[in-house]
Structure formats: C-alpha cells, structure tokens
N, C-alpha and C positions, 0 to 999 in steps of 0.2 A: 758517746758514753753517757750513759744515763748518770743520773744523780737522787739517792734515795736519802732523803730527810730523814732525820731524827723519829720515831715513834712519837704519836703523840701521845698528851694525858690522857687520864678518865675523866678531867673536868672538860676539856679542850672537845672529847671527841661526842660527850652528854649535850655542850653546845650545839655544835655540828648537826647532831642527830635532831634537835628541837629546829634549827634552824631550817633541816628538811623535810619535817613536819610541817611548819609553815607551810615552807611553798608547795609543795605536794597541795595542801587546802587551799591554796591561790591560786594553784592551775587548775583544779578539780572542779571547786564548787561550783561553777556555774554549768559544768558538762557531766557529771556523774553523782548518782546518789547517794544518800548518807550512808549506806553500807558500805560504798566502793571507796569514799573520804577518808572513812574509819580503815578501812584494808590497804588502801595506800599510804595512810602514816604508820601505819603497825609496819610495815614493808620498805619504809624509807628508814626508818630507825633500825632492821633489820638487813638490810642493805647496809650501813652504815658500818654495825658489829660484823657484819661477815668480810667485808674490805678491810677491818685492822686484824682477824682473822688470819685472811687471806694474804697479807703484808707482814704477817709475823711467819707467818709460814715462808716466804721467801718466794711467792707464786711469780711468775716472769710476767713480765707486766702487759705485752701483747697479748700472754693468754689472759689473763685476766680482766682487759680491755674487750677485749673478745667474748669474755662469760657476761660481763656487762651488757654488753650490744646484742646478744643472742635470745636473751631475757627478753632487751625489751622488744625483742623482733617477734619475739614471740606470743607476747602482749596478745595481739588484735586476732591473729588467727584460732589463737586457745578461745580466746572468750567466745566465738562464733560457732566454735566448736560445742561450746556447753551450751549455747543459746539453742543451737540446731537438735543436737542430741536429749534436748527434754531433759538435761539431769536439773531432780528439784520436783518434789511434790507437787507443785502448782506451778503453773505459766509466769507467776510474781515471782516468783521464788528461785526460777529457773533467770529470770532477766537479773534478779539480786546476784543472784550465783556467778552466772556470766559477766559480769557489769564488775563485779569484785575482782574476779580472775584477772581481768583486760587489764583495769587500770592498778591492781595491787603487783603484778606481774611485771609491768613497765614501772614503776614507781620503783621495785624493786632492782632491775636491770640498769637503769639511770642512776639511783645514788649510788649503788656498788659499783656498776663503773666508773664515775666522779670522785667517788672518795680514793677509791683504790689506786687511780690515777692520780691523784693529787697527792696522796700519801709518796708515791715510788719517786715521783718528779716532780720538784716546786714549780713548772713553768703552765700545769697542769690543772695549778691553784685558780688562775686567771679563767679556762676554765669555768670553773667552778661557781665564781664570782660572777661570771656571766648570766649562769643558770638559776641565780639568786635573785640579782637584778630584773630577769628577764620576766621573773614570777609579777614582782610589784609593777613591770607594764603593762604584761597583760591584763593584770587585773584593771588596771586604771584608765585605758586605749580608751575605752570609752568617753570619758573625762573630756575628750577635746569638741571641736565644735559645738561649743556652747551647750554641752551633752552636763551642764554642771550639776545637778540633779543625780547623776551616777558615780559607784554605786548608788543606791539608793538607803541603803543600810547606813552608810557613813551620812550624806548629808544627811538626810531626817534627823538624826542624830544630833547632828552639828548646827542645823536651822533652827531645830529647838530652843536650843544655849545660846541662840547668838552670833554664831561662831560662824565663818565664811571657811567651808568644804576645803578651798584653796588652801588654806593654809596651813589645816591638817597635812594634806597632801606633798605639801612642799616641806614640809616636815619631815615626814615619814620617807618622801625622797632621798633628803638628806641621809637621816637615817640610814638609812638601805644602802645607799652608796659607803659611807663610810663605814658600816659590816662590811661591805663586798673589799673594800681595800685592807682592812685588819684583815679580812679569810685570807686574801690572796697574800698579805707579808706577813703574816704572824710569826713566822719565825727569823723575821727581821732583827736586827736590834732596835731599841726602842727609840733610839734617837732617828733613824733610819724610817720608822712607822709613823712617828710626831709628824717629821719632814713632810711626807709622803701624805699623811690627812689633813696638812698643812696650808700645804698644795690644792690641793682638791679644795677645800673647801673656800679659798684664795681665789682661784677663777672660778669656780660656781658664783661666788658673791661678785663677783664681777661680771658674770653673765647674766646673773638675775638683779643687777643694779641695770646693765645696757638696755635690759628685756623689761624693766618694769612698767614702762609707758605704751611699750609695744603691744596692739593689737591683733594679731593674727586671723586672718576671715579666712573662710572657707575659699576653695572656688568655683565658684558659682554658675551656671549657665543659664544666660538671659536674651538668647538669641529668638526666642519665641515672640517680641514684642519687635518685632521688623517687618515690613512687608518682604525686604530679599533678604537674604541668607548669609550676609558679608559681613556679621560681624564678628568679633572677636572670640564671644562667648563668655567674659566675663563679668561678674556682678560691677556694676557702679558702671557700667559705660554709658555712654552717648552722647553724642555732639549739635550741633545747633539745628540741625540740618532735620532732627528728629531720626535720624535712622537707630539712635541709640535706643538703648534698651530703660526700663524703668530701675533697674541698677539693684542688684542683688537675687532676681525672682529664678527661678528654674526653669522657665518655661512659661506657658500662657496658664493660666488661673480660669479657666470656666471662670462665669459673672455667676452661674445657676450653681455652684457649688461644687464641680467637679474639677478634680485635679487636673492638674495640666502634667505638663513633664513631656519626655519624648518614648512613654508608655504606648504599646502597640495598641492597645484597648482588650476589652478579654481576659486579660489575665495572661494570655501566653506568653512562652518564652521567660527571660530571667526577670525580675522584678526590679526596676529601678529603687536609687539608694532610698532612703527616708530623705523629706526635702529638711532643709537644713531653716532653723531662723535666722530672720532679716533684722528684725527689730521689734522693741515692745511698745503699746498705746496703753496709757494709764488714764482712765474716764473719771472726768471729777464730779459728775453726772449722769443721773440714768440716760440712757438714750437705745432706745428700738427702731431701728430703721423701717423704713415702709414693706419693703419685697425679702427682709431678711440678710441683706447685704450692707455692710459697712467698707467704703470707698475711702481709699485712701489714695490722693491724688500728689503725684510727684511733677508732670508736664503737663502741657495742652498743643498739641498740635491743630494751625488752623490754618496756615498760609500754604497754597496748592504748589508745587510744585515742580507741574508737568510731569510727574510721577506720583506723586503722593502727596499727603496731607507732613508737613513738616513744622517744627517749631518755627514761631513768629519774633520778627525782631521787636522793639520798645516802637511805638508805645503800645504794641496789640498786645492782649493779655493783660493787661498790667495787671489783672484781679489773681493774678497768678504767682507766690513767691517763689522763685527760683534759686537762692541766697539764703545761707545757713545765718541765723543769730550769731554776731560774736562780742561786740561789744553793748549795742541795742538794740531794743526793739525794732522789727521792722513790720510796716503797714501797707496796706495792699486798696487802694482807691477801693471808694464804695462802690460794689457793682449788684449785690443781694438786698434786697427791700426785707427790713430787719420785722417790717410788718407779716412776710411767710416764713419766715425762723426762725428759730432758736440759736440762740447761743448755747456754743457748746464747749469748754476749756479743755484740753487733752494732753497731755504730756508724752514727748515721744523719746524715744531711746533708742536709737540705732545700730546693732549689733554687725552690720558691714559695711563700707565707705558706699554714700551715696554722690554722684554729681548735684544732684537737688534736695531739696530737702522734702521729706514723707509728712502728709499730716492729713487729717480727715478733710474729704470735700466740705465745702468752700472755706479756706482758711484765709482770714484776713488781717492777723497778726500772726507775727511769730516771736518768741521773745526769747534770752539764753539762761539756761538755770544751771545749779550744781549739775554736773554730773557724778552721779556715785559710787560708780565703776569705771574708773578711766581706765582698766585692762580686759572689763567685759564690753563696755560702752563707747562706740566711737565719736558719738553724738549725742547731746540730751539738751533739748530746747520743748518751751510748748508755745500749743499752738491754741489760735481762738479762731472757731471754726461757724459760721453758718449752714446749718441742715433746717432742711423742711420739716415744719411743723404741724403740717398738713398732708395730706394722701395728694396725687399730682393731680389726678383726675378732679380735683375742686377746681382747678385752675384752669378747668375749662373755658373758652371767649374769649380767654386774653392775645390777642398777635405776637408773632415772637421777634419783629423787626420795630423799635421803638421809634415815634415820629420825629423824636431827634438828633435820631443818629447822621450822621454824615453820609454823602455817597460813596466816602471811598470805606466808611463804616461797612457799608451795604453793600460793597462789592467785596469786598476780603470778606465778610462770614458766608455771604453766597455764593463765591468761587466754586466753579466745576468744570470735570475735566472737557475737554473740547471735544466730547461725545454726544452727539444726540439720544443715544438709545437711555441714559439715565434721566433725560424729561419723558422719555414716551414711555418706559418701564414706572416711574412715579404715577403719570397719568392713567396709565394701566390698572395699575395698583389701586390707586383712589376712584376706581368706578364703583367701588363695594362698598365706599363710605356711606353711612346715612344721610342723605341728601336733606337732614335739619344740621348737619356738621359741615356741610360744603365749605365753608370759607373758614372753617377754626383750624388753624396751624396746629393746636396741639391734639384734635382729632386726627389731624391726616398724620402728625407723628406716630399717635400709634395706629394707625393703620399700615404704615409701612412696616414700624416694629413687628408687630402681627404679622406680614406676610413676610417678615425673611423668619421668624420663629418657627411658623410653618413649612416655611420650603426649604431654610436650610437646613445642613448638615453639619456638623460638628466633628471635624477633627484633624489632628494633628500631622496627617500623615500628605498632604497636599497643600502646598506652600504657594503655586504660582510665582514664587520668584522668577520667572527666565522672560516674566510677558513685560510687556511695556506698559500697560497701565495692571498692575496686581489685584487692582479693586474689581474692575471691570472684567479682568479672566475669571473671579470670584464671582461677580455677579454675574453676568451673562454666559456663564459656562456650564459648571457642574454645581455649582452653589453648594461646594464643598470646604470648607476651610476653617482657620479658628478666630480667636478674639479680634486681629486685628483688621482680619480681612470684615468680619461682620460689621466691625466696628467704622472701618472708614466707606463700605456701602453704602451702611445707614446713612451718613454723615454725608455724601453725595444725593443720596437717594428725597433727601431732606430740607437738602440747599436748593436743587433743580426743581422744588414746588416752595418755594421762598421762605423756607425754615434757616434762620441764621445757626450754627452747629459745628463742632469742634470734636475732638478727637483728645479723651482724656488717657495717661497711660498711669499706673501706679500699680495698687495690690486690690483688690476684690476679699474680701474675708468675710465668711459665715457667718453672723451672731449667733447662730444656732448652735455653732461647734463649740461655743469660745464655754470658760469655764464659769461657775459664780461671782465669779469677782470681779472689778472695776478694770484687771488686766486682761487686753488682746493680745496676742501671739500672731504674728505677723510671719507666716513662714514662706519662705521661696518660692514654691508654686502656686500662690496667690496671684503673681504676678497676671496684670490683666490692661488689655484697653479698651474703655468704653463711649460709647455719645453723649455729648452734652449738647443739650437746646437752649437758646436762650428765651424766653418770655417775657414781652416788656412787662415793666412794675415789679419784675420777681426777680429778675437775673437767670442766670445760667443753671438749669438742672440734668444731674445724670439722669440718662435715656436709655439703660442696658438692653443687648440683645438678648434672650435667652430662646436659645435653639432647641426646638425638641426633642433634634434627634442627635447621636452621638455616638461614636464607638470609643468614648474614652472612658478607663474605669471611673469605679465609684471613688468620692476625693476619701483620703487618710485624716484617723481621728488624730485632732491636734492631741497633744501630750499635757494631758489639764495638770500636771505636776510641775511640770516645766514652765507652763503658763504663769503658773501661784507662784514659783519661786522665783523666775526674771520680774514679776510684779515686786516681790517682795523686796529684792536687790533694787528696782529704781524708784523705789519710794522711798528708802533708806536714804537721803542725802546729807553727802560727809564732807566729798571733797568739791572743789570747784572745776568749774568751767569744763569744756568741751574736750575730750581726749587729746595731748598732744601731737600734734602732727598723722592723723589718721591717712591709714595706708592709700597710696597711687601708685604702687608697683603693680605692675598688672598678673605676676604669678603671686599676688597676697601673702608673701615672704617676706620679709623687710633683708634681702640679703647682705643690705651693703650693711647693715646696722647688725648684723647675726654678726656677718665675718669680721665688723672690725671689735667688738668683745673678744669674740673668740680670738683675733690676733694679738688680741692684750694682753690676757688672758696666757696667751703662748709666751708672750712678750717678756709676761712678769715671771711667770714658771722657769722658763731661761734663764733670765739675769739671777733668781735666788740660785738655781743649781750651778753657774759659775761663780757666786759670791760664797758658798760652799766649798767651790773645789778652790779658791785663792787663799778664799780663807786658810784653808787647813793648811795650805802651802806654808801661808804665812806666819802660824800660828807658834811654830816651833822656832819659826826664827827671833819671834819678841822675849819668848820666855826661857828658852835654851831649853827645852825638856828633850828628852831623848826619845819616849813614848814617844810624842806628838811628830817628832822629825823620825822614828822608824814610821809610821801609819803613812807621814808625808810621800817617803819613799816607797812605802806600798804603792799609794795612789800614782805614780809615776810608771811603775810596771801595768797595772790596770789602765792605763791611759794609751799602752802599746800592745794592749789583749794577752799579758800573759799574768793575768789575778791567780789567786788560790782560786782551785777548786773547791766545793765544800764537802769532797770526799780529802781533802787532802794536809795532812800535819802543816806544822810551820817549817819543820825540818826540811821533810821531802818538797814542799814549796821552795824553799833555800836551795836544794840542793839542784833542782831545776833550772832555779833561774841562774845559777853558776858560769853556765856559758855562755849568760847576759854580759854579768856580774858577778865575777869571781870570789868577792867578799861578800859576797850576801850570806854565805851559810855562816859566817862567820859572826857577822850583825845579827842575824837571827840570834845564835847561840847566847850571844852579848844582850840581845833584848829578854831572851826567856830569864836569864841570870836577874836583868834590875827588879823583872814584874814579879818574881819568883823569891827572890833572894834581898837581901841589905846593900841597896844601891849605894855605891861610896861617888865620893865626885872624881875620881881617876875614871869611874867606871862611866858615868856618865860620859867626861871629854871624853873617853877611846868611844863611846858610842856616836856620838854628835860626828866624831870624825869620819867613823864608817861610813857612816851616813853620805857623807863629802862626800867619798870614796865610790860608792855607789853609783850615786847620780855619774860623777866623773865616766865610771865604767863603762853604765848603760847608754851614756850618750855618744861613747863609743866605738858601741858594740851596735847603734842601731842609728839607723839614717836618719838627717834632717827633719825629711816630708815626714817621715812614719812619726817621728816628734813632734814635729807640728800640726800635723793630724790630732794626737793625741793630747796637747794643749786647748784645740778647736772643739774636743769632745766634751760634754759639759757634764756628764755620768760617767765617768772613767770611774771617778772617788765609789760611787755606787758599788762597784761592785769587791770593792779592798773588803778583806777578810784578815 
C-alpha cells in the first residue's frame, strides 16, 4: 500500500525547484554548453510544476514513474536525431539545438520523475536526496589525489584570500548533506528532523576528528625499478636486498625526459591514467643542472649479488641517508670535495610514504622542519645537498679509484658478475677511445655511455626478468630494455675496466618542464635508475644513460598550476613536525582507523536512539502526564510493527489495534478529550490507567520474543505517529 504525503507548499516546492536548478548546473557544466545549462534548468523547474501538477491530478504513480523514465530515455536518441537531421540554420546552431533537446529533455524526465515520486511516497524522498548529494561529488571527484587545484574556479578563488580550497569544500559538504536530510524528512516533526541532523552531524565530526591526521595516497605502481617482476606494485616498497622499488613512482622515468608507465609507445590503444604526484622540492637557490635533469636520489645499490646489484649493508654507502629526520639533524660522512660544488639547501615534502627519504643528489644533511600540511604532507624535512659546479667533462685526468681506499674498498665498488664477456665487451668498446685518453677512467666512462646510447633501445616492453643474470640478457642479447637494465650494464660495464660505480635509484625530473618558481613537482613517472662514478678528489657523480632510440611516448606536461600551488602550501609553515604516523598499509587505506570511527560513530548513534526510546518510556513515569504515557504506549505498539500509518486517523489506528488491546480505542478517545478539551485530574488518572491497561493487554496478546525483539529495536519510537 502506498502512502501519499500531504501536498506540498509554493515556498517548499520554489525550494525544491532552485535546489534542481543547482544540480542540473553541477552535473552539466563541465559536459554541455551554456545553451543546454540554461535548457536544463528552465526544464528541471518545469519538471518540478508538472510533478505537483501531475499529483494533484491523482496520476498513479507507476505511470507517472514511467512518464519520467521515458523522457529521459529519450533524451540521447532525440538529440542525435536533430544533430543528424540538420534542423538549424547552421552546423552551430544545429549542435545548440541538439545539445539543448539531449540534456533539457533528460533534465526534464529526471526531476519529474523524483519529485513526482517523492511527492506520492516519502520512502521516495531518500531518493531524491541521493540525486542531490550525488551532484556535489561529481562535481568535486576530482578534488582527490592531490588534484587540489580543482575545480579551478573555486580554488583560484580561495588561494587568492588565503583560504585553503579544503575547507570550503568541507563546508559545503556538510552543507549538502544536511539539505539531503531536511529533503528527505521535511515532513518529519521537528523534534524528529533536529534528532536526525543531530546525528549526522555527531558521526561526521567524529569521522572527520579520526580522519584528520590521516593521509590517504594514491596506489601507486613502482614495479618498473626491479630487474624481475615480483614485486608488489605499490608505492614506498623495497627491502634491503634492493629489489624494492624507489617508492611511489609509476614506472621507470626515461633520465632523457620521456615518460615511463606501462604505455605501449605510439599512442595506441587506451591511454594510461595521468601520473599522480610524489612529492614537492622547494629550491632555496637558483640551480641549473648540466644535461637538463634534476636527480633525486632515494638508494644506492652497490653490493653484487649473484643476481644483481642490491643495496649495501653499514658501513658502504654511508655518503647515503637512508633515515627520515625526526628529532635531529642527520649528517652523512664527507665523501663530495666541497672544492667541485655547490651547496644547495632544498626543502622536501613528501605527498606518499617513502621507505627512504627523497632529496636531491648528493645530500649530506637532512634536518626536520614544520610540516604544513599534515593531511596534504606525509613528510617535510630539508635537505643540504652537493651538485656539481662544473660541467663533468672538466674533470677530465682524475682516476676514479683513490690511493687510499682499502682493498676490500676496491673490491666491493669493482665487483662483477662472474662473466667474462663484460671485460671483453668493455675492452671492445674502448678500442674507439682516443688513444691521448687511454688511461683516463672518466673518458672510457663515456665511451661506454656513448656506445650503449647508440646501441640501445629503450623500452618498456621487455623485462628479462626469467634470466639469471638480467643485466647480461640486457647486454648480450637484444639491448633492449629500460632504466634499470641500462643502468646496472653501465655499472658492470665500468667496474670490468676499473671504474668504481653504483647504481642510483630515485625520480629523474626535467628542469625544462618544471614551472617559474623555486617549486619542482616530483610526479610518479619520474621514477628512475641511474650510474654513479666515483672520482677521486670529487666523490660520486651521476652518469645517466640516455638511449637514442625508444618506443615510448612523448613525457606529459607537468601541471605548472598544481606545481605553484603544492609550492605555495609547503612554504606556508603553520604547524609542526612530520605527519602523524604516515601510512604502511599496503592498500594506502588506513582501514583499521576508517572502521573504528565509523564503529564509533555507529556506536554513539545507537546509544542516543536507545537513550530516546528509555527515555520517553521513562518520561511519563516521573511526571504523571498522560500525553507522554499515551506516546509511551504508542511507542510499544511500534516496537511490535503495528504504528499508525500516515494515511491513517487516530481512531481507525485505535480501532485496529483492538484485538491487540482492546482498550486502546477507548484511550484513544480519552487522549483526543484532554488534547482537545479541559483536562480535569479524574480525567487524567482514568488515562494514566488505560495506559496500565494497555500495556497489560498487549503483553498478552503478543509473545515474549516478539517483545523483546521489540525492546532490542532502537527506532521503534521512530516511527509513533
């Protein structure tokens, strides 16, 4: 049996109609133009008057469900219709036409069916409220992974003033939700509607108290920086062993610029997602790198293996920090001769959990600062970094093995695998050296460089994971493959003619792309591995390979708006220290922290709607009011599913529930008399007792369990009328 609410007002239904105005322009604007905007709010407001129309008229509600749905079914194929048919002076005019019809047509089938719906049956309202809500996500979807720049209309807006985008948004959420619960109970009573946005807004603040430290990361796919294929695939892995990944990136980063990802090359087929950002560098000094490329180094892998080049235990490396700032500074033994570089101070800001911490090559302090954003920022420390101050090629003559190194120095950065063919392919190689360079380490480097630039290949789509040595199926095979295979080649290829050389893994980033400003944007598909040489008197310098040839697309322009605003967020510093507890659940959900809010959340919702239903129990019993003890006894009958209807008098309610409780009609009659009439206190006691009388009845007129069923229900009270 259906249940047809009261008519609404002219104020109630001029609401309604602006409210579908609205979202009509929340769902539109970004897909249909300002003629179609304008045609579907003219048509949601008409839609609106033709549903109280069509509810005055008494239309049956299937049909009319049905006149709704057939509208907007009709929507797409009309419009294609006038698109195809030329109706319209001109080709513009014709797409105006069409473009109007589509979405003014559906616009119009959808409120008329919602409101019409919603008017005949309140269950209908809910609904409704969906359709309300569902406008302000769409429009906002964007908003997430670090997308905070969108819209773009609202933040510009709001960066101007000051104002963090967020908090609009969290605003205007609130907002919206509690419209969607007024739409859906407005014809509650009010004490019924307080309760009810009471509630809501009582676990919101409780899920957005659990959730405010909480960082949310993308999930990321970082399996491109392994020689085999076993890992996980999410951002921040890797383990000691070096199989791990550089920790957040998408893929391999091209060193020359071009995107990585797991893109076929070409353009065919569907276009992988946009890469997502890692983290921000804020330069507190100009700086231009040599080849265009700004290194951002997270590991070093030096120690061999028997498969590959993997990370080294203490004390190798040590010029290496591997250890986030938390309490102090931490220092990294001199290993860069301060005489080839520059100091360079950087500030980093990490937008997804790293195992190591990100900061420009060679970084020899790290130290902990505010972070600004402990719900954008999962990390914010800077870093003091040495870069070459000189082009490398000046560094011609120098050896890269220094006379004081140790021999077990000189065996661990020489290690190679137990192949001959990587001295006799070196030796190969260096016949084309200029024989005034024969003995200079950092000629025969780039002469090696030079010949795999030349001969290899670049790309993604041939991995060699299944060989026993991956380097070696790389080199001596098809000299086919990407970063890391190029990269631990080299780094073989370099060791076997007495070059000491490691294997850097982090992000690679353009300075070409990045925007005016002191901030880089550090995005996922940067992610890269490259060689390091050492040089005595200098230290350790990146070596990149850059491949000539490739089949992988052209790299995506960074987001220079996105850039200037994560800049403008991590200069801003408010609050302290490093994000609490940044995420290591490996689906980047914090679920056990989601679910126990939300069980709280349930937790407290519960206990108020049973402090509700005792209460009113109780309520009649302290004061003697006869009201409050007839509502009590309603709420008793609702607690065993038989409430009023809201088609249905108090009488005919009375008279049904008779052969519950055979005095009910009789208390009814007695309640209409006080609320109506000049209550005496006869009249009162003979009520209080019906009341007695009642309960006694129904409790024996109806089983135990179905009672204590109905003691266990916590919204029985809910539904008293």
């Amino acid at each position: 049996m259906t249940t047809r609410p009261a008519a609404e007002s002219r104020g109630v239904l001029a609401t309604l109609a602006v409210i579908h105005v609205g979202v009509v322009w929340l769902y539109l604007r970004e897909i249909a133009t300002d003629a179609a905007i304008v045609t579907g709010g003219l048509s949601a407001v008409a839609g609106a008057l033709l549903a109280r129309y069509a509810d005055r008229r008494f239309l049956r509600l299937p049909l009319g469900a049905l006149l709704g749905l057939g509208a907007a079914l009709l929507a797409f194929p009309l419009g294609r219709a006038v698109l195809h048919g030329g109706w319209g002076p001109s080709a513009k005019a014709t797409i105006l036409i069409g473009d109007s019809v589509t979405f003014g047509l559906l616009a119009l089938g959808v409120v008329f069916g919602l409101r019409f719906m919603a008017s005949r049956v309140r269950a209908f309202a809910a609904l409704e409220a969906l359709y309300v809500v569902g406008s302000v996500s769409y429009m906002f979807a964007t908003h997430r992974n670090q997308m905070i720049h969108r819209p773009r209309w609202l933040s510009d807006w709001a960066w101007s003033r000051g104002i963090d985008p967020q908090l609009l948004l969290q605003g205007f959420g609130v907002a919206v939700a509690v419209l969607a619960v007024v739409t859906l109970l407005r014809r509650q009573k009010a004490l019924k509607l307080a309760l009810s946005a009471l509630t809501l807004l009582l676990v919101g603040w409780l899920v957005y108290r659990g959730a405010e430290h909480l960082h949310i990361e993308p999930d990321i796919d970082t399996s491109g920086l392994s020689l085999t294929d076993d890992q996980d695939g999410r951002g921040g892995k890797g383990d000691s062993d070096g199989k791990g990944d550089s920790g957040g990136g998408q893929g391999d980063g091209k060193a020359d610029g071009q995107a990585g990802g797991s893109g076929s090359g070409g353009g065919a087929g569907p276009q992988p997602p946009p890469p997502l950002p890692v983290a921000v560098a804020v330069f507190h000094e100009d700086y231009a790198p040599e080849n265009g490329l700004l290194y951002f180094r997270q590991q070093v892998l030096s120690r061999y293996d028997g498969h590959h080049l993997v990370a080294a235990d203490a004390p190798w490396d040590a010029d290496v920090l591997t250890t986030f700032p938390t309490d102090a500074t931490l220092k990294a033994p001199p290993v860069q001769a301060e005489a080839f570089h520059k100091r360079m101070p950087v500030s980093m800001f990490l937008l997804v959990d790293h195992p190591q911490p990100v900061a420009l090559t060679a970084s020899v302090e790290l130290a902990p600062i505010d972070n600004p954003a402990p719900r954008r920022f999962v990390a914010a420390y800077s870093a003091i970094s040495y870069v070459l101050a000189q082009p490398t090629i000046r560094l011609v003559g120098r050896k890269s093995v220094p006379d004081d190194w140790t021999e077990e120095q000189r065996r661990h950065y020489l290690e190679t695998p137990d192949d001959p063919r990587y001295a006799s392919l070196g030796e190969e190689i260096l016949r084309d050296l200029d024989p005034r360079f024969a003995g200079d380490d950092l000629m025969k480097a780039y002469t090696i460089k030079q010949w795999l630039e030349e001969n290899g290949f670049y790309t993604r789509k041939e991995r060699h994971e299944s060989a026993d040595d991956p380097a070696a199926s790389f080199l001596f095979g098809s000299l086919r493959g990407y970063c890391v295979h190029f990269a631990h080649a080299a780094v073989h290829l370099f060791r076997s003619q007495g070059i000491a050389a490691r294997v850097a893994i982090g992000y690679a980033v353009d300075n070409r792309m990045r925007g005016a400003g002191s901030t880089v944007l550090i995005l996922g598909d940067r992610a890269h591995a490259w060689p390091e040489i050492h040089l005595a008197g200098v230290g350790w310098v990146p070596f990149d390979i850059y491949p000539e040839q490739s089949d992988e697309p052209p790299p995506r322009i960074v987001d220079q708006s996105l850039e200037s605003l994560l800049g403008e967020l991590a200069r801003d510093d408010k609050t302290g220290g490093r994000a609490e507890e940044p995420l290591s659940d490996p689906f980047r959900i914090p679920w056990a922290a989601v679910g126990f809010w939300l069980l709280l959340g349930f937790g407290v919702t519960l206990a108020l709607a049973y402090a509700v239903k005792v209460g009113r129990q109780l309520a009649w019993m302290a004061g003697g009011d006869p009201v409050r003890a007839y509502v009590a006894t309603l709420d008793r009958f609702s607690d065993v599913g038989v409430a009023r209807r809201p088609d249905e008098t108090r009488e005919r309610h009375a008279a049904r529930l008779a052969a519950l409780a055979p005095s009910m009609p009789r208390l009814t009659a007695l309640h209409l008399k006080l609320t109506l009439g000049a209550p005496t206190d006869e009249a009162r006691a003979e009520a209080l007792a019906l009341c007695r009388q009642v309960r006694r009845e129904l409790a024996g007129s109806v089983g135990a369990p179905k009672r204590a069923l109905g003691w266990l229900n916590p919204l029985g009270w809910w539904f008293t009328r």
